[in-house]
HTML snippet that shows the backbone in 3Dmol.js (N, CA, C, O; Angstrom):
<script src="https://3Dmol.org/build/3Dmol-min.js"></script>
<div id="view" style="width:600px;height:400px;position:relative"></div>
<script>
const pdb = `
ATOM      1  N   UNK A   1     -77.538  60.638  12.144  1.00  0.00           N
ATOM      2  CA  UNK A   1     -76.566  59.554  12.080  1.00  0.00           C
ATOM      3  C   UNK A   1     -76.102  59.149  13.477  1.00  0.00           C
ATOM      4  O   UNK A   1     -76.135  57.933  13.666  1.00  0.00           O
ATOM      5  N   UNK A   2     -75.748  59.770  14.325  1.00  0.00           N
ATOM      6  CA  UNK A   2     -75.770  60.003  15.808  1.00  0.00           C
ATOM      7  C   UNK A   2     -76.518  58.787  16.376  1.00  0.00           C
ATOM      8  O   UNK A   2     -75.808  57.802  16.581  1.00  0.00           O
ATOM      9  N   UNK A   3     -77.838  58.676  16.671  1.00  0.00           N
ATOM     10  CA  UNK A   3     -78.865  58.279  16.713  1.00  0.00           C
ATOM     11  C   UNK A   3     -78.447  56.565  16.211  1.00  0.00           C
ATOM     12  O   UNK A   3     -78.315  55.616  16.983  1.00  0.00           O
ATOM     13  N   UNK A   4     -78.318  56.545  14.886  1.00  0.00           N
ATOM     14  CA  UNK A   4     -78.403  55.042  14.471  1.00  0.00           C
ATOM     15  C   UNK A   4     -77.503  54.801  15.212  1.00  0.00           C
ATOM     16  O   UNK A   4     -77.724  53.993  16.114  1.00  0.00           O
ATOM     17  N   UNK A   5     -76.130  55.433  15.091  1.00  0.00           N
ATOM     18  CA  UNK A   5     -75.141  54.481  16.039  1.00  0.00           C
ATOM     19  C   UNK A   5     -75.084  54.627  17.466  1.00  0.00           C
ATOM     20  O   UNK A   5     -74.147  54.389  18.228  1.00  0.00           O
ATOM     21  N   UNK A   6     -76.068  54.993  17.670  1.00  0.00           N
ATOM     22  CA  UNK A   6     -76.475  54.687  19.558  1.00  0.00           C
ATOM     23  C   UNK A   6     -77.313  53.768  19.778  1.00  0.00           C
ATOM     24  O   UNK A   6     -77.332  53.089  20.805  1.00  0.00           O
ATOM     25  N   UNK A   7     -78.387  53.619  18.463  1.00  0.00           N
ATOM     26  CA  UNK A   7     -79.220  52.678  18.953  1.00  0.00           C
ATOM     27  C   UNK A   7     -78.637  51.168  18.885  1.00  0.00           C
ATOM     28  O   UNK A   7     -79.155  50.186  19.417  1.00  0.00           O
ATOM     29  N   UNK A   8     -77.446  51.194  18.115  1.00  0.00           N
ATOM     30  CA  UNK A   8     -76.680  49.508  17.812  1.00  0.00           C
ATOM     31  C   UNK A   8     -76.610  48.989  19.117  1.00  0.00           C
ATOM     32  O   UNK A   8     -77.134  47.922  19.440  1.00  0.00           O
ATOM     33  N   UNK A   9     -75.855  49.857  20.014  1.00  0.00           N
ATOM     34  CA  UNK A   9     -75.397  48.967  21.198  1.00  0.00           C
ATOM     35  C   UNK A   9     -76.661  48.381  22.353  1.00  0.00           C
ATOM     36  O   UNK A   9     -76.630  47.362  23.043  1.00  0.00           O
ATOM     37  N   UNK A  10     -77.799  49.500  22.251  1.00  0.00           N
ATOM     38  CA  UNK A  10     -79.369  49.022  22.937  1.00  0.00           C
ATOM     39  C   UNK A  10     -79.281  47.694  22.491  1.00  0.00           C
ATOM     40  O   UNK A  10     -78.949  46.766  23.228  1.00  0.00           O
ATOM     41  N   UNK A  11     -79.666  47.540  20.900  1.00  0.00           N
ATOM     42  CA  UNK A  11     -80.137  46.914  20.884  1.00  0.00           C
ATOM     43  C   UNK A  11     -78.759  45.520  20.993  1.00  0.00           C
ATOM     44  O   UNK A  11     -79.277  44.444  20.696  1.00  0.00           O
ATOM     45  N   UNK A  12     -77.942  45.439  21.177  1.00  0.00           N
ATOM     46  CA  UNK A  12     -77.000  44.294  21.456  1.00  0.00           C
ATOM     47  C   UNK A  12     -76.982  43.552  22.678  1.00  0.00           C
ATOM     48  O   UNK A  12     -77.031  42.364  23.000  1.00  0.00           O
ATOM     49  N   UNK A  13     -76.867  45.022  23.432  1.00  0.00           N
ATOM     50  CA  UNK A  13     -77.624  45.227  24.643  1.00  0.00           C
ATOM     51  C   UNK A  13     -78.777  43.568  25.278  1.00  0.00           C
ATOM     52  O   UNK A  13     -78.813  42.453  25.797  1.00  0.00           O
ATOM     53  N   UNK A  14     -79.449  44.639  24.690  1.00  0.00           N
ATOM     54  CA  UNK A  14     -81.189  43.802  24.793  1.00  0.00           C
ATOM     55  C   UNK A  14     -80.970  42.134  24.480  1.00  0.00           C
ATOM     56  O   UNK A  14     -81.558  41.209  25.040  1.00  0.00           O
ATOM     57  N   UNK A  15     -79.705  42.029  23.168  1.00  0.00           N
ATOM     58  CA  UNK A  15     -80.181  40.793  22.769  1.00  0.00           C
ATOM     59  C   UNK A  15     -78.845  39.756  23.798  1.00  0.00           C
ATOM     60  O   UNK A  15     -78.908  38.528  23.734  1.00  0.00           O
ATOM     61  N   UNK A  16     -78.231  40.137  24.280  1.00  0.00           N
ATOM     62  CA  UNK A  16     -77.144  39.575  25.195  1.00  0.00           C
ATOM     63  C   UNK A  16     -78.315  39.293  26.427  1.00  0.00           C
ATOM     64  O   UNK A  16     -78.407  38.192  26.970  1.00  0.00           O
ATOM     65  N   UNK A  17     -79.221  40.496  26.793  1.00  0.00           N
ATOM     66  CA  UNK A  17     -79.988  40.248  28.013  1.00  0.00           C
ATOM     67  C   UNK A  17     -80.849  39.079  27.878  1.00  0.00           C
ATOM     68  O   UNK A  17     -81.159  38.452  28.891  1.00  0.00           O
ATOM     69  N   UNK A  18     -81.308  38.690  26.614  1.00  0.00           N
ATOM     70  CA  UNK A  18     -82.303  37.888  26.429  1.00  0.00           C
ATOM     71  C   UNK A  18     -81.937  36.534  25.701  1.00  0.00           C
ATOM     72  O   UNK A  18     -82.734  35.688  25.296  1.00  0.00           O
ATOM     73  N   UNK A  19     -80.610  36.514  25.626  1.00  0.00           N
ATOM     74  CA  UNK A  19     -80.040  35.127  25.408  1.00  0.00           C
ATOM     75  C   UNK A  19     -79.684  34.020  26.502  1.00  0.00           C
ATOM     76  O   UNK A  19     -79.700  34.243  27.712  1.00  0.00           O
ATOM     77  N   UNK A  20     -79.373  32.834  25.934  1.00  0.00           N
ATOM     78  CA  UNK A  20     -79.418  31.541  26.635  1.00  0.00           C
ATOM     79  C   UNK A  20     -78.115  30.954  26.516  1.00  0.00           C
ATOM     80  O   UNK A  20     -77.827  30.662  25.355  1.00  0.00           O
ATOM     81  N   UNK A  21     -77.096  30.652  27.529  1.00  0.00           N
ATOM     82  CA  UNK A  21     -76.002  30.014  27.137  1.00  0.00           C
ATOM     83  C   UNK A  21     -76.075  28.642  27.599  1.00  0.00           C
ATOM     84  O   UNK A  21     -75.690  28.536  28.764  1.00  0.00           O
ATOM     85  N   UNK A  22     -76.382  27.745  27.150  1.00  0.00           N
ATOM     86  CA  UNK A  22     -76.224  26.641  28.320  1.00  0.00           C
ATOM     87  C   UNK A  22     -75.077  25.262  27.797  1.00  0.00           C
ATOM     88  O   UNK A  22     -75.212  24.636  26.746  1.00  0.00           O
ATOM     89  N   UNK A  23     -74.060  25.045  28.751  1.00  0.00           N
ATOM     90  CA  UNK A  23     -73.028  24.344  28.158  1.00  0.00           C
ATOM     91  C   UNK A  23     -73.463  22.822  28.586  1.00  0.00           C
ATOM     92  O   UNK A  23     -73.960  22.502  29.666  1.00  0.00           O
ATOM     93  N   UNK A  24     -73.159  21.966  27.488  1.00  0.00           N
ATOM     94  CA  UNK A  24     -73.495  20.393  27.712  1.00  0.00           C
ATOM     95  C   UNK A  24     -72.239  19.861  28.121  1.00  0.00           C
ATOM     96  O   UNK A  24     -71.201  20.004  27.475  1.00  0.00           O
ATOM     97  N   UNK A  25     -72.340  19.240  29.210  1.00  0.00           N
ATOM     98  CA  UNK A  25     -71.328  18.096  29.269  1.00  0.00           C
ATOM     99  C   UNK A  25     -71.861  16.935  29.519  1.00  0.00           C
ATOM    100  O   UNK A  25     -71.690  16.683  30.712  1.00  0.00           O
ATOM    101  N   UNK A  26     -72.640  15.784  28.773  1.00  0.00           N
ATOM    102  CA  UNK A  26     -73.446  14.574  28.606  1.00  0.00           C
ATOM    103  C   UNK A  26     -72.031  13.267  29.551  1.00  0.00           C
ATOM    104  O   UNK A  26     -70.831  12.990  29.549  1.00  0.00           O
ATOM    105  N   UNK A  27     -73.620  12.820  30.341  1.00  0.00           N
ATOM    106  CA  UNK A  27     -72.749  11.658  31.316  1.00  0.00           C
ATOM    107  C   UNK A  27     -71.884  10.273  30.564  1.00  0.00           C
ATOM    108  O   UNK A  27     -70.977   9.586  31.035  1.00  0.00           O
ATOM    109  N   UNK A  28     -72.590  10.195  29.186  1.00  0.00           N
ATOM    110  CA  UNK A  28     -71.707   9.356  28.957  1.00  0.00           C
ATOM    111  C   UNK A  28     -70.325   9.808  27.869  1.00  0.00           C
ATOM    112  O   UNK A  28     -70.406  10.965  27.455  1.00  0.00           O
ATOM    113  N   UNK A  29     -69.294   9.134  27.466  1.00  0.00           N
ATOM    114  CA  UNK A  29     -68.104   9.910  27.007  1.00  0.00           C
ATOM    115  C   UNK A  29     -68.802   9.820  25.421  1.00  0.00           C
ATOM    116  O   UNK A  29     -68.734  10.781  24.654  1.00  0.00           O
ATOM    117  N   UNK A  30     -69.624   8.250  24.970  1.00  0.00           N
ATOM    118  CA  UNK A  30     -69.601   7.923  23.581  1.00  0.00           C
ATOM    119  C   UNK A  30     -70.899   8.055  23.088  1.00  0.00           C
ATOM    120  O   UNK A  30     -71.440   7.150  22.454  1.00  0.00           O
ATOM    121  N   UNK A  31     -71.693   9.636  23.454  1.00  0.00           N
ATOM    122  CA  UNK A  31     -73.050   9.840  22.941  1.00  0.00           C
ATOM    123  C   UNK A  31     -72.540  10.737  21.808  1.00  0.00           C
ATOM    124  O   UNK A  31     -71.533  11.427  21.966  1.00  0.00           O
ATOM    125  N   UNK A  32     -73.148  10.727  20.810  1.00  0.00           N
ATOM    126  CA  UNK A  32     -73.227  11.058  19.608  1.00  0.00           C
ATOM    127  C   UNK A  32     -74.023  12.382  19.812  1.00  0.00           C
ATOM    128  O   UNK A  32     -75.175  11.974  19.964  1.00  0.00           O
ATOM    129  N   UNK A  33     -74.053  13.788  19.903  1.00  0.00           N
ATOM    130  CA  UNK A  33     -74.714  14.887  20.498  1.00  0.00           C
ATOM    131  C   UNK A  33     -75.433  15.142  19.231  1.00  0.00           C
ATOM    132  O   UNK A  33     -76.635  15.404  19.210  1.00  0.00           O
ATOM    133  N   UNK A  34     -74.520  15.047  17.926  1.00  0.00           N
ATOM    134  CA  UNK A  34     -75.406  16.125  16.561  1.00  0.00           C
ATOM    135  C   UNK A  34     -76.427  14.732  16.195  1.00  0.00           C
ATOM    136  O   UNK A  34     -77.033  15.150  15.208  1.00  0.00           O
ATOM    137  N   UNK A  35     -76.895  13.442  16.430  1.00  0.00           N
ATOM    138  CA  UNK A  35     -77.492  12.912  16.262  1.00  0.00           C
ATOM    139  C   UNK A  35     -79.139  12.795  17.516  1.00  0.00           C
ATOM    140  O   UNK A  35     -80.300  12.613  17.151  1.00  0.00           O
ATOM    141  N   UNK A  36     -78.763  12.931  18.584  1.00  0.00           N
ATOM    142  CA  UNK A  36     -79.506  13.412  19.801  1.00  0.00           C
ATOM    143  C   UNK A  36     -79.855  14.490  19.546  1.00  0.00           C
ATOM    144  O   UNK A  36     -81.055  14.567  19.813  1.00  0.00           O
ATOM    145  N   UNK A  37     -79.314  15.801  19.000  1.00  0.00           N
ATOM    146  CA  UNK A  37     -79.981  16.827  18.862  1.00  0.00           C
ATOM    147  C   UNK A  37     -81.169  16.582  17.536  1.00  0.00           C
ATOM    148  O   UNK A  37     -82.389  16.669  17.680  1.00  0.00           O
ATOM    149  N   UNK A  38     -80.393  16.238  16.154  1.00  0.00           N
ATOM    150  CA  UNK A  38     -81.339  16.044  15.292  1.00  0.00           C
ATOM    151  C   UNK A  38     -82.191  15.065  15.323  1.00  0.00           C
ATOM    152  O   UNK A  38     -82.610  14.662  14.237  1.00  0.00           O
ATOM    153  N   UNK A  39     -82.704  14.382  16.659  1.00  0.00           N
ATOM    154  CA  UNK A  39     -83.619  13.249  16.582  1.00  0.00           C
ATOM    155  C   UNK A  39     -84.940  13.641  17.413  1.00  0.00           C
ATOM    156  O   UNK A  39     -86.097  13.225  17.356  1.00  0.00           O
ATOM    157  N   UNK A  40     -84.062  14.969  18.502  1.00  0.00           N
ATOM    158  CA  UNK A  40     -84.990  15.566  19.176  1.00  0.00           C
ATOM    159  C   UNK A  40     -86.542  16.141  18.634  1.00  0.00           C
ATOM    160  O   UNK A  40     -86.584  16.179  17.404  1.00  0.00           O
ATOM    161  N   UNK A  41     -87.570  16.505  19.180  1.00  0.00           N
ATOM    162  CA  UNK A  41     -88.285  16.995  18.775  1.00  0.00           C
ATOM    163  C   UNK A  41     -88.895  18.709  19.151  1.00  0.00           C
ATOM    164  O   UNK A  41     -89.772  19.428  18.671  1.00  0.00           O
ATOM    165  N   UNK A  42     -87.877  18.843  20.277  1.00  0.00           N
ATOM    166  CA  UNK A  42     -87.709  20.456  20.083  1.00  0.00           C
ATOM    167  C   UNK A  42     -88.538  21.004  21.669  1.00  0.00           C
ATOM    168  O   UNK A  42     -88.627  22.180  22.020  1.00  0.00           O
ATOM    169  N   UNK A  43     -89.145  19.639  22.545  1.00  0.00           N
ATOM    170  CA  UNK A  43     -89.608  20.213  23.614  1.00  0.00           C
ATOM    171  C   UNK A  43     -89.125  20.293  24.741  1.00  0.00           C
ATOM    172  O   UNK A  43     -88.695  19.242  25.216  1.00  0.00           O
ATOM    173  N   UNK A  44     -88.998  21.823  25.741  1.00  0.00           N
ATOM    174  CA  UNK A  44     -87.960  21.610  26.821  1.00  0.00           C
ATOM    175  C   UNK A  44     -88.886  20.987  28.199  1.00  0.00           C
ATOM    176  O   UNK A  44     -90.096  20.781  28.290  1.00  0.00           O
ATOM    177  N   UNK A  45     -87.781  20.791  29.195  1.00  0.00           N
ATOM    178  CA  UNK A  45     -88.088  19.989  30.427  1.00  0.00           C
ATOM    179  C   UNK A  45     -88.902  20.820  31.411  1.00  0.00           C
ATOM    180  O   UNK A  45     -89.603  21.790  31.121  1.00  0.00           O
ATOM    181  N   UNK A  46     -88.698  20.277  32.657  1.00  0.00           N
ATOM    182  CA  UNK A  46     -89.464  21.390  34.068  1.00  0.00           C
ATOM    183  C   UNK A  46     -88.156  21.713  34.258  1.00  0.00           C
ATOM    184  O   UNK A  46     -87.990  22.200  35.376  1.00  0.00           O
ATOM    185  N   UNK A  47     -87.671  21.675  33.942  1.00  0.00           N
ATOM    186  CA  UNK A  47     -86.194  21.999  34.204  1.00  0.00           C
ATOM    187  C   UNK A  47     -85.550  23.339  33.788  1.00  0.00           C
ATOM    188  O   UNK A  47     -84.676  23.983  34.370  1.00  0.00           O
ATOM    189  N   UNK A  48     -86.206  23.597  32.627  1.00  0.00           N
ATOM    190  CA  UNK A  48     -85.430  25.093  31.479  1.00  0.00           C
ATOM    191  C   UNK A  48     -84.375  24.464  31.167  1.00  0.00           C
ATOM    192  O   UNK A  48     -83.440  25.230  30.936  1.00  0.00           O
ATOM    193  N   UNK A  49     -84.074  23.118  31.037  1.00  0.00           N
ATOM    194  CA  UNK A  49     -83.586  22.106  30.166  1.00  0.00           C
ATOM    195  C   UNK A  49     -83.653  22.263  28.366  1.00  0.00           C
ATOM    196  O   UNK A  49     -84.424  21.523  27.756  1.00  0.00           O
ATOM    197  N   UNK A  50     -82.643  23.447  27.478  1.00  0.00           N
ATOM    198  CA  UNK A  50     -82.649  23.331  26.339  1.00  0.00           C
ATOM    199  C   UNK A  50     -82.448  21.659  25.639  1.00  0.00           C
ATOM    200  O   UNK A  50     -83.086  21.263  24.663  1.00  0.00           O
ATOM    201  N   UNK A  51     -81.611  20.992  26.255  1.00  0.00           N
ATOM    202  CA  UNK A  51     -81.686  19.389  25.980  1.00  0.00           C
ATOM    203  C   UNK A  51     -81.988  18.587  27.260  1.00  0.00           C
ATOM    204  O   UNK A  51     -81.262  18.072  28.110  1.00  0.00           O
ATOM    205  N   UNK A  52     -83.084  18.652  27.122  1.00  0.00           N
ATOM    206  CA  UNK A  52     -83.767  17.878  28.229  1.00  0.00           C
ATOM    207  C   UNK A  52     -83.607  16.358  28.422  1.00  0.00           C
ATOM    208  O   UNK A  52     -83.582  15.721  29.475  1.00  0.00           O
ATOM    209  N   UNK A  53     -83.498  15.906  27.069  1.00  0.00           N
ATOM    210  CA  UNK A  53     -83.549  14.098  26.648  1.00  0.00           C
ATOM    211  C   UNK A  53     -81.687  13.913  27.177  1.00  0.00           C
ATOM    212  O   UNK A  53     -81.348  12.779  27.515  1.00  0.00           O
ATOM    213  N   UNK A  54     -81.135  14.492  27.195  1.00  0.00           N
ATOM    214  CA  UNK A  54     -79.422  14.579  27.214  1.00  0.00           C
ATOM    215  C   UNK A  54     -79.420  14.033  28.501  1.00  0.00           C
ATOM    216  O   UNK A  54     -80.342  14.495  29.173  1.00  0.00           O
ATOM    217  N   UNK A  55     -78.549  13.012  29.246  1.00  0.00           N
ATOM    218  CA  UNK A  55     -77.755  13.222  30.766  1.00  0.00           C
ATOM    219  C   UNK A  55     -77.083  13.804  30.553  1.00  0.00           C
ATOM    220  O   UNK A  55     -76.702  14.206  29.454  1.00  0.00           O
ATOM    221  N   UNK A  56     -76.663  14.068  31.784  1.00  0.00           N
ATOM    222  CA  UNK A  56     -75.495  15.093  31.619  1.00  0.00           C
ATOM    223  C   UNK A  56     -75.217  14.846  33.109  1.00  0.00           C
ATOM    224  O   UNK A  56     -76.019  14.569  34.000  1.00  0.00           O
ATOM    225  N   UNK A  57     -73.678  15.041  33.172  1.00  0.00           N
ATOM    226  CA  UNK A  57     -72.885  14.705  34.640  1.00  0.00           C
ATOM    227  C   UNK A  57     -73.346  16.205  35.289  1.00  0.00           C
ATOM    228  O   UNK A  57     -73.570  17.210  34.615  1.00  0.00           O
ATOM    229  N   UNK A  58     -73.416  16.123  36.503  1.00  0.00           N
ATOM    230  CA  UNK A  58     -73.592  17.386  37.595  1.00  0.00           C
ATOM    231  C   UNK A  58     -72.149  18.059  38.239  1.00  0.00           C
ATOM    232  O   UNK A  58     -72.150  18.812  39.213  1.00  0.00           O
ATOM    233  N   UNK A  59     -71.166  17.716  37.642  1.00  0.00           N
ATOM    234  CA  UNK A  59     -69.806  18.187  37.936  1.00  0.00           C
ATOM    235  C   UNK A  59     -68.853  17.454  37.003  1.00  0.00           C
ATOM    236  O   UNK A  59     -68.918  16.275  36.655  1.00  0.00           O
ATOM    237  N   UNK A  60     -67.951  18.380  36.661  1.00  0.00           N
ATOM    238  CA  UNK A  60     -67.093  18.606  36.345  1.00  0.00           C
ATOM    239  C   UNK A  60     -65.790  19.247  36.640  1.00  0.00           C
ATOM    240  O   UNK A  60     -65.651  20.426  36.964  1.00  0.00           O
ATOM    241  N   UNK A  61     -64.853  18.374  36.502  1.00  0.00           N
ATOM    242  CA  UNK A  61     -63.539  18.748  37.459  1.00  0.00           C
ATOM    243  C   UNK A  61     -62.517  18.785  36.274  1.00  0.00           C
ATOM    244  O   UNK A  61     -62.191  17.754  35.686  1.00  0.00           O
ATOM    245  N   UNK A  62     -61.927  20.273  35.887  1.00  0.00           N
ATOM    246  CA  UNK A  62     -60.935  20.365  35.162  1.00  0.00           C
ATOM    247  C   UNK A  62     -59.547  20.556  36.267  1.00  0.00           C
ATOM    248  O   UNK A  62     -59.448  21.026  37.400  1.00  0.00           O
ATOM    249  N   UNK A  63     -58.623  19.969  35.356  1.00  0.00           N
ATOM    250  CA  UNK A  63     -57.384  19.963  36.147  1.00  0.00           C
ATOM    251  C   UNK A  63     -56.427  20.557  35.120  1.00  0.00           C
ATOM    252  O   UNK A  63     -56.714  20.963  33.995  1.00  0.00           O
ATOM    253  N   UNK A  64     -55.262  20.532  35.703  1.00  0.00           N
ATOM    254  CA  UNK A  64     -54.411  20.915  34.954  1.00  0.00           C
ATOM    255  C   UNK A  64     -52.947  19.474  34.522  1.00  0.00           C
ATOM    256  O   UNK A  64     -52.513  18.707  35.380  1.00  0.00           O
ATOM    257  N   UNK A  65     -52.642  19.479  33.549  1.00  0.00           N
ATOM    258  CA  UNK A  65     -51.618  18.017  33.349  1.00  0.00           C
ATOM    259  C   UNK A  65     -49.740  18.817  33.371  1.00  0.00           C
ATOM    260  O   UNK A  65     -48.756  18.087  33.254  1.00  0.00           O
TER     261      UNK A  65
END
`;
const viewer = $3Dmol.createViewer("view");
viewer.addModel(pdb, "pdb");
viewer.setStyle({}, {cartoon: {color: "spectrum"}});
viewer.zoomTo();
viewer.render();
</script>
């Protein structure tokens, strides 16, 4: 029993190591994203671009109000 619950965290481990986070912030304010995604056809860029077809602004400036 030992054993199984050692191997949980490997393998959480492993799958945190081998995941992809990538956050969109698209250049224009009034793109429709869940329609761009479902129109896509699923191929990425030279980029490692998960939404490759997307603009997307190169900065972003949060402030505080």
């Amino acid at each position: 029993m030992a054993e199984a619950e050692e191997a949980s965290p490997r393998r959480s481990l492993e799958f945190a190591e081998s995941s992809v986070l990538e956050a969109i912030v698209p250049a224009s304010s009034d793109v429709d994203i869940k329609n761009e995604i479902d129109s896509w056809d699923g191929a990425p860029d030279d980029n490692g671009s998960i939404l490759p077809f997307l603009a997307q602004r190169h900065v972003l400036l949060l402030g505080t109000s």
